[in-house]
C-alpha positions, 0 to 999 in steps of 0.5 A, spaced: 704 404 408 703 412 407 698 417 404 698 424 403 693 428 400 694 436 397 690 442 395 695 445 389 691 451 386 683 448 386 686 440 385 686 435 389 692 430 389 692 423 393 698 420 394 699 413 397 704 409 397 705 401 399 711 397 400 711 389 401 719 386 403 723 383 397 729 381 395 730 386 389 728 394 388 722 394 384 717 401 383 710 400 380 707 407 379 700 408 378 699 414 375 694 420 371 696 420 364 699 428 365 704 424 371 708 419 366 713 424 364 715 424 373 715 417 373 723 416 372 725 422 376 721 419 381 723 412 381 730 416 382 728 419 389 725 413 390 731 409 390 735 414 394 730 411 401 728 404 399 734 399 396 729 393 397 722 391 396 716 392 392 714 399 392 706 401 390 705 408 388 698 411 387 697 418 385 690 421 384 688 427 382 681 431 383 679 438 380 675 442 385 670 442 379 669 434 378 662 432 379 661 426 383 658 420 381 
């Protein structure tokens, strides 16, 4: 488990990613819509550090702007 989060130009991005042991590399991406576009370069970087196991990564973002519910 690891979490990261960023301030980038009055956003906020929250980065978490959880892994489970397994047999084979599997990576599941949750992602804001604008991100889809990153997701197979990032299963690329991904690979470079995990060989196996399941591999959760959640990523949200906030503008500053955002009104609280």
């Amino acid at each position: 488990y690891g979490a990261r989060n960023a301030k980038i130009s009055g956003t906020e991005i929250s980065v978490v990613v959880k892994s489970v042991n397994g047999r084979f590399l599997e990576t599941r991406f949750h992602l804001p819509k604008e991100f889809f576009k990153l997701e197979s370069q990032m299963k690329k970087i991904l690979s470079q550090y995990f060989h196996r196991g399941t591999v959760d990564v959640f990523v949200h973002k906030r503008s500053a702007g955002s009104a609280h519910v």
